[in-house]
PDB file as gemmi writes it, atoms N, CA and C in Angstrom:
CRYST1    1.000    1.000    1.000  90.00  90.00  90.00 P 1                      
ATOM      1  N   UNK A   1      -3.477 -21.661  -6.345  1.00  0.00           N  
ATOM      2  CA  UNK A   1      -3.656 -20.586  -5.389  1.00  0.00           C  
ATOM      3  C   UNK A   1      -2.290 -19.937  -5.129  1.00  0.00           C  
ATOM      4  N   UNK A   2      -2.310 -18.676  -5.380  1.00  0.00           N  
ATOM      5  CA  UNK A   2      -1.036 -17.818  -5.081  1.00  0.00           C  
ATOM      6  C   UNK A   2      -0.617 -18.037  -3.862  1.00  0.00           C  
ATOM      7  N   UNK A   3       0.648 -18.043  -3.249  1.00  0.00           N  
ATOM      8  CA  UNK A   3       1.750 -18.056  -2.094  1.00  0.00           C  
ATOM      9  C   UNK A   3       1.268 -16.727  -1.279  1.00  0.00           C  
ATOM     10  N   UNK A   4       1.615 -16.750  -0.199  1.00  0.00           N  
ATOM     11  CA  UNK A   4       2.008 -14.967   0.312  1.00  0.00           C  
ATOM     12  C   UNK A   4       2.643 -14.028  -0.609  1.00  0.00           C  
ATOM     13  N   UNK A   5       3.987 -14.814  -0.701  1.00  0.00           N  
ATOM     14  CA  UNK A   5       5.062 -14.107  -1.088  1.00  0.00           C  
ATOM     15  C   UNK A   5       4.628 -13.487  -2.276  1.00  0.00           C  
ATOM     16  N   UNK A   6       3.609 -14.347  -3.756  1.00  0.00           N  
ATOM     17  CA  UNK A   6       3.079 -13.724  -4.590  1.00  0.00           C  
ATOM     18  C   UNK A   6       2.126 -12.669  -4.345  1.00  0.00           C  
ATOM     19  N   UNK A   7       1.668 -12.830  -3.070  1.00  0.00           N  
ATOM     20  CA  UNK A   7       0.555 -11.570  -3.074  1.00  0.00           C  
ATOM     21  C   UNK A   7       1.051 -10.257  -2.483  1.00  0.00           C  
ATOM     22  N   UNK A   8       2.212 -10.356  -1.565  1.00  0.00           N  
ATOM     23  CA  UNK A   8       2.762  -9.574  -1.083  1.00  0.00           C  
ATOM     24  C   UNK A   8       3.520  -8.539  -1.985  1.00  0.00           C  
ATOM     25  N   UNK A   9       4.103  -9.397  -3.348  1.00  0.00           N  
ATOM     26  CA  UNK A   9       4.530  -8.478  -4.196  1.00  0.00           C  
ATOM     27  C   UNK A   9       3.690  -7.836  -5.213  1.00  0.00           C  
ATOM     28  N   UNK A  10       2.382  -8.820  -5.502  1.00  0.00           N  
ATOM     29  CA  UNK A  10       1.539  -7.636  -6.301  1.00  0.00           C  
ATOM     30  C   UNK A  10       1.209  -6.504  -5.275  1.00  0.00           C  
ATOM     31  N   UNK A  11       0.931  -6.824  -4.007  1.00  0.00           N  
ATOM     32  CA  UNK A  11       0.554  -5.931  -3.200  1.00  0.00           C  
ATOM     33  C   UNK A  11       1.301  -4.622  -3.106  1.00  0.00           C  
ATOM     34  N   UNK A  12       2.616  -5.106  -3.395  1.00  0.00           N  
ATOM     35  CA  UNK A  12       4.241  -3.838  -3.465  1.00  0.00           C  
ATOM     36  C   UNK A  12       3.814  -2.942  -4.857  1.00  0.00           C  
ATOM     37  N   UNK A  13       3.431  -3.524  -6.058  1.00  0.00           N  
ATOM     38  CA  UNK A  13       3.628  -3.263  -7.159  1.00  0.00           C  
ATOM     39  C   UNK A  13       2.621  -2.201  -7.713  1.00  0.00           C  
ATOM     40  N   UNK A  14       1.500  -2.931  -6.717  1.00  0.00           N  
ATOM     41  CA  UNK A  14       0.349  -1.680  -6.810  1.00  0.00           C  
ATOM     42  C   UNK A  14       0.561  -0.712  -5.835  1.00  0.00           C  
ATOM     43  N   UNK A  15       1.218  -0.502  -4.744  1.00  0.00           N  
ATOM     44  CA  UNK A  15       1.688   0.376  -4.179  1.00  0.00           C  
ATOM     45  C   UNK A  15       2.746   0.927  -4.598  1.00  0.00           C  
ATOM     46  N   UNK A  16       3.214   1.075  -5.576  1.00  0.00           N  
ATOM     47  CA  UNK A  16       4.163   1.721  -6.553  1.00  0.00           C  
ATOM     48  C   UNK A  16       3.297   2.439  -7.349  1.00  0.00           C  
ATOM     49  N   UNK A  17       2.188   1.723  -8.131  1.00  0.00           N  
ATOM     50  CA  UNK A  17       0.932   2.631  -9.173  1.00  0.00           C  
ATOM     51  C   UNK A  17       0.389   2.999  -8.266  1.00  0.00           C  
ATOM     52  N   UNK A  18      -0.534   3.014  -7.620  1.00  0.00           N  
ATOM     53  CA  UNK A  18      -1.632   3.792  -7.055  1.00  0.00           C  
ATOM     54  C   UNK A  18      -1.201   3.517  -5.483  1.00  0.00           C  
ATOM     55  N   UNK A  19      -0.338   4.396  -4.320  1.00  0.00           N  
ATOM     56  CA  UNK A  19      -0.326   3.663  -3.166  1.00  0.00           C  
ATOM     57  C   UNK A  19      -1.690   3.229  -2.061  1.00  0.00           C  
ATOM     58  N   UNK A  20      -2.483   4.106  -2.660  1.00  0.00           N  
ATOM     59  CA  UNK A  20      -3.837   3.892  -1.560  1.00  0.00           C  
ATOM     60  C   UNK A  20      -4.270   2.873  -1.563  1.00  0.00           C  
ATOM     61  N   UNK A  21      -4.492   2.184  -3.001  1.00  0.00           N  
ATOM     62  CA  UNK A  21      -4.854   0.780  -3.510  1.00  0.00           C  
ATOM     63  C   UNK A  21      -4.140  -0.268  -2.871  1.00  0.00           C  
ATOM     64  N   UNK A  22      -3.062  -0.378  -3.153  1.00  0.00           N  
ATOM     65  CA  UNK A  22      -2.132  -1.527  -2.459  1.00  0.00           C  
ATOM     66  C   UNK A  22      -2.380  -1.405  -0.956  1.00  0.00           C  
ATOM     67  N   UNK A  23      -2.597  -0.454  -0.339  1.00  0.00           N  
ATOM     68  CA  UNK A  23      -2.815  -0.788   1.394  1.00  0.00           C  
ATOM     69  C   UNK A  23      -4.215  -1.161   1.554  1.00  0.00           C  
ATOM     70  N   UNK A  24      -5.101  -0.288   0.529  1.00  0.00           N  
ATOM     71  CA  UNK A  24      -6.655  -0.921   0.555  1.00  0.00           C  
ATOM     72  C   UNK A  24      -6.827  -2.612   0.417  1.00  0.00           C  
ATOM     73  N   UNK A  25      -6.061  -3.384  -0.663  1.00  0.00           N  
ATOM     74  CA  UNK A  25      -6.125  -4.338  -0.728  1.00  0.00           C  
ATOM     75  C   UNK A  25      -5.456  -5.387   0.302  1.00  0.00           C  
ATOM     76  N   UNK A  26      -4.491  -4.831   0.850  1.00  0.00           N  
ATOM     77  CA  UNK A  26      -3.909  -5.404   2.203  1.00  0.00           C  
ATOM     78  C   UNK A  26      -4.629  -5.759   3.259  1.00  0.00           C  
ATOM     79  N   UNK A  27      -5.287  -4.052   4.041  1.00  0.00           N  
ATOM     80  CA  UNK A  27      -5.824  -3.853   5.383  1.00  0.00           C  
ATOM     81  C   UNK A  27      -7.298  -3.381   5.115  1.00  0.00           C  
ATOM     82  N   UNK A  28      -7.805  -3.256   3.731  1.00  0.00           N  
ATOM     83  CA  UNK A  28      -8.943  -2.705   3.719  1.00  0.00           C  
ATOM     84  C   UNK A  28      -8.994  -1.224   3.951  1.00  0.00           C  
ATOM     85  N   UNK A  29     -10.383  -0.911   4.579  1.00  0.00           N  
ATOM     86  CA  UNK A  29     -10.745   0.459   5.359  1.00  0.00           C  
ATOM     87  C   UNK A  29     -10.033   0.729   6.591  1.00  0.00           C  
ATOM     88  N   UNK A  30      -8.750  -0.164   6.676  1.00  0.00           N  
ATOM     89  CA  UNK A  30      -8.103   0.352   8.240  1.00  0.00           C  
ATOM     90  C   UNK A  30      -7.873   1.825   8.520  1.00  0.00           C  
ATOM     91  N   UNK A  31      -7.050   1.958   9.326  1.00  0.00           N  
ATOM     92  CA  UNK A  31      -6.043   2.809   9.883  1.00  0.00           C  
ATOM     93  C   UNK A  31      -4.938   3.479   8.902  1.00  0.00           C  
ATOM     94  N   UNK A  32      -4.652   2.255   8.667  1.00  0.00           N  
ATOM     95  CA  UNK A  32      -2.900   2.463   7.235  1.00  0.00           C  
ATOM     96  C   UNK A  32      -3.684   3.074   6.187  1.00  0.00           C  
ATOM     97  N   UNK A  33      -4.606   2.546   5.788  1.00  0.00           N  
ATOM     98  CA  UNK A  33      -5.190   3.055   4.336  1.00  0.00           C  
ATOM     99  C   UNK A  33      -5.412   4.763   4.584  1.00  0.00           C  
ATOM    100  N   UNK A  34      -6.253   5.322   5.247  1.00  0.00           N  
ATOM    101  CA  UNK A  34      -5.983   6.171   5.830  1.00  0.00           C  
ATOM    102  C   UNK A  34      -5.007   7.408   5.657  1.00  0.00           C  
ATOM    103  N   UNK A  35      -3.833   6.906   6.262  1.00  0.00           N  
ATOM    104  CA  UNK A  35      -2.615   7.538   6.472  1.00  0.00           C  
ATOM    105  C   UNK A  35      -2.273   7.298   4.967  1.00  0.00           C  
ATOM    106  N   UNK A  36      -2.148   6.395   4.229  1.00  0.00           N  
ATOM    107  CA  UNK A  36      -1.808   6.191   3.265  1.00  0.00           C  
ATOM    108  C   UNK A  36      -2.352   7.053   2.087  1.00  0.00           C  
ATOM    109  N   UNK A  37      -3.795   7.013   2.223  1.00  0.00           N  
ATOM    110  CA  UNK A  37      -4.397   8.340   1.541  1.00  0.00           C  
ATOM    111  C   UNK A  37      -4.117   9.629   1.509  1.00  0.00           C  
ATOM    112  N   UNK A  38      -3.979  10.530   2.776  1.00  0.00           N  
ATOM    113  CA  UNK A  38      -3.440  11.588   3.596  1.00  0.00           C  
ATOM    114  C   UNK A  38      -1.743  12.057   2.658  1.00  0.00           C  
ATOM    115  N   UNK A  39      -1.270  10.710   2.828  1.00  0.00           N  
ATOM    116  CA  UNK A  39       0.044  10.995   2.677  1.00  0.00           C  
ATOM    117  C   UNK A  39       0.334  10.947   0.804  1.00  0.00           C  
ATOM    118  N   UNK A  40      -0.215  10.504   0.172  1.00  0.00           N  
ATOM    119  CA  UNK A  40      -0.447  10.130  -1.573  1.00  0.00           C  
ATOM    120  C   UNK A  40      -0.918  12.038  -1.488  1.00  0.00           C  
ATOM    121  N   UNK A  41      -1.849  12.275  -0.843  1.00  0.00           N  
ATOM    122  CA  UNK A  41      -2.485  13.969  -1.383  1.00  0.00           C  
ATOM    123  C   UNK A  41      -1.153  14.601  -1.398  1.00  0.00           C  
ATOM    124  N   UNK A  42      -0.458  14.744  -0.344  1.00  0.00           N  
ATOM    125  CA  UNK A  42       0.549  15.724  -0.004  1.00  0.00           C  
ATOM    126  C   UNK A  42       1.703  15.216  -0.729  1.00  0.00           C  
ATOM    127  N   UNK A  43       2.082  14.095  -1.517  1.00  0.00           N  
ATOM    128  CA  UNK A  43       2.716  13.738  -2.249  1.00  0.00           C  
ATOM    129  C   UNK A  43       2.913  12.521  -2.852  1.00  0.00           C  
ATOM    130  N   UNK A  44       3.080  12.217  -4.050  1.00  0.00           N  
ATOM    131  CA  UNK A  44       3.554  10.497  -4.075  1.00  0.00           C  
ATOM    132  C   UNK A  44       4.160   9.526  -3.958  1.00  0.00           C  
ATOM    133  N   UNK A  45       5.261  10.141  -3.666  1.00  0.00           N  
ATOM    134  CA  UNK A  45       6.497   9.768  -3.185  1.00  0.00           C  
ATOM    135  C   UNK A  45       6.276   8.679  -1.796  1.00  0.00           C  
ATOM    136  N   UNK A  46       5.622  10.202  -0.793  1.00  0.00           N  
ATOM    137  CA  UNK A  46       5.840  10.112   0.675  1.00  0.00           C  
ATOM    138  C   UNK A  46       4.221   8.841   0.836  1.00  0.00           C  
ATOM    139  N   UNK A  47       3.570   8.561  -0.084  1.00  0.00           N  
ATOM    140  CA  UNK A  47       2.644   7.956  -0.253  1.00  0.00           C  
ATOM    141  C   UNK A  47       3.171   6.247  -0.516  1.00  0.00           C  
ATOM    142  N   UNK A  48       3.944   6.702  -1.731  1.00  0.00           N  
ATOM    143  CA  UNK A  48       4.414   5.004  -1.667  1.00  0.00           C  
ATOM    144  C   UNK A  48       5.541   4.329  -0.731  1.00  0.00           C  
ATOM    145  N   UNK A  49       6.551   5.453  -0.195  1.00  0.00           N  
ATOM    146  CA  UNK A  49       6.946   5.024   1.310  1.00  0.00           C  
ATOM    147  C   UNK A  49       6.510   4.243   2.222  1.00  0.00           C  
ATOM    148  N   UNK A  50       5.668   5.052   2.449  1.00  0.00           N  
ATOM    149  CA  UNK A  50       4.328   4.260   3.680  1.00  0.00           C  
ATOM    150  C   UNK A  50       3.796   2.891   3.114  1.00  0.00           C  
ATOM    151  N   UNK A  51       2.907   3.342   1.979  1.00  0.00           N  
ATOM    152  CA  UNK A  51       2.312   2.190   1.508  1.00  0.00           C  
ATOM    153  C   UNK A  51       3.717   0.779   1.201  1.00  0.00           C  
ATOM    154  N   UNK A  52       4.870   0.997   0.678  1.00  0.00           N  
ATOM    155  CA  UNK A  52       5.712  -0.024   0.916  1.00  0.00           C  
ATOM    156  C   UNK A  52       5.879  -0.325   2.250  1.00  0.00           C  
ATOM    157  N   UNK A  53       6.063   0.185   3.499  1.00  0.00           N  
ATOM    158  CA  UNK A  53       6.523   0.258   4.719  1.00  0.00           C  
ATOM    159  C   UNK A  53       5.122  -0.887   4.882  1.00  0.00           C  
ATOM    160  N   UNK A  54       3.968  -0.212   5.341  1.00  0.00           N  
ATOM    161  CA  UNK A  54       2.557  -0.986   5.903  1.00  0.00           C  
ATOM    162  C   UNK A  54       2.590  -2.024   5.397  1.00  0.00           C  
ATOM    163  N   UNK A  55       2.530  -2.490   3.974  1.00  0.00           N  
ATOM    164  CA  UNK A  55       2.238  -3.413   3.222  1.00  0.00           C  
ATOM    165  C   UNK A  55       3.501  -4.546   3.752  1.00  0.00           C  
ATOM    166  N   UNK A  56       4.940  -4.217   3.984  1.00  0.00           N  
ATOM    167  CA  UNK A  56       5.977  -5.493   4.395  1.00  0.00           C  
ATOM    168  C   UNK A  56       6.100  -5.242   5.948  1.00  0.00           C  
ATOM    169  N   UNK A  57       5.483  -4.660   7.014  1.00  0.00           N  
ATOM    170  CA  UNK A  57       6.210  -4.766   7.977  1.00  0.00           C  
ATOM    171  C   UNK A  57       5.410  -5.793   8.793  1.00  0.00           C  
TER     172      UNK A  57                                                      
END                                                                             
Protein backbone atom coordinates (compact mmCIF):
# COMPACT_ATOMS: atom_id res chain seq x y z
CA UNK A 1 0.00 0.00 0.00
CA UNK A 2 1.39 3.38 -1.12
CA UNK A 3 2.61 6.06 1.73
CA UNK A 4 0.99 9.63 1.59
CA UNK A 5 3.99 10.97 0.49
CA UNK A 6 3.63 8.52 -2.71
CA UNK A 7 0.23 9.65 -3.36
CA UNK A 8 0.76 13.14 -2.79
CA UNK A 9 3.30 13.17 -5.54
CA UNK A 10 1.36 11.29 -8.14
CA UNK A 11 -1.26 13.63 -7.07
CA UNK A 12 1.48 16.74 -8.01
CA UNK A 13 2.34 14.98 -11.25
CA UNK A 14 -1.08 14.74 -12.53
CA UNK A 15 -1.58 18.19 -11.66
CA UNK A 16 1.20 19.12 -13.90
CA UNK A 17 -0.75 16.90 -16.97
CA UNK A 18 -4.18 17.61 -16.54
CA UNK A 19 -4.64 20.12 -13.33
CA UNK A 20 -8.42 19.45 -12.84
CA UNK A 21 -7.63 15.73 -12.47
CA UNK A 22 -5.09 15.90 -9.77
CA UNK A 23 -7.50 18.08 -7.46
CA UNK A 24 -10.44 15.74 -8.63
CA UNK A 25 -8.51 12.88 -7.31
CA UNK A 26 -7.53 14.66 -4.07
CA UNK A 27 -10.94 16.49 -2.99
CA UNK A 28 -13.26 14.99 -5.48
CA UNK A 29 -16.37 17.25 -6.57
CA UNK A 30 -15.26 19.90 -3.91
CA UNK A 31 -14.83 23.47 -3.92
CA UNK A 32 -10.90 23.36 -5.17
CA UNK A 33 -11.83 21.22 -8.10
CA UNK A 34 -13.99 23.84 -9.10
CA UNK A 35 -11.72 26.75 -8.95
CA UNK A 36 -9.31 24.52 -10.36
CA UNK A 37 -11.41 23.96 -13.45
CA UNK A 38 -12.33 27.79 -13.84
CA UNK A 39 -8.76 28.55 -13.58
CA UNK A 40 -7.17 25.52 -16.30
CA UNK A 41 -10.06 27.41 -18.95
CA UNK A 42 -8.49 30.81 -18.54
CA UNK A 43 -5.13 29.26 -18.61
CA UNK A 44 -2.76 26.40 -17.76
CA UNK A 45 -0.38 27.72 -16.15
CA UNK A 46 -2.66 29.63 -13.58
CA UNK A 47 -4.46 26.10 -13.41
CA UNK A 48 -1.53 24.09 -12.30
CA UNK A 49 -0.59 26.82 -9.66
CA UNK A 50 -3.64 26.25 -7.82
CA UNK A 51 -3.91 22.70 -8.45
CA UNK A 52 -0.12 22.41 -6.93
CA UNK A 53 -1.09 24.94 -4.12
CA UNK A 54 -4.68 22.78 -3.08
CA UNK A 55 -3.17 19.52 -3.59
CA UNK A 56 0.14 20.39 -0.77
CA UNK A 57 -1.36 22.85 1.49
Amino acid sequence: MPDERTMTFIDIILAIILPPLGVFLKFGLEVEFWICLVLTLFGWLPGIIYAVYAITK
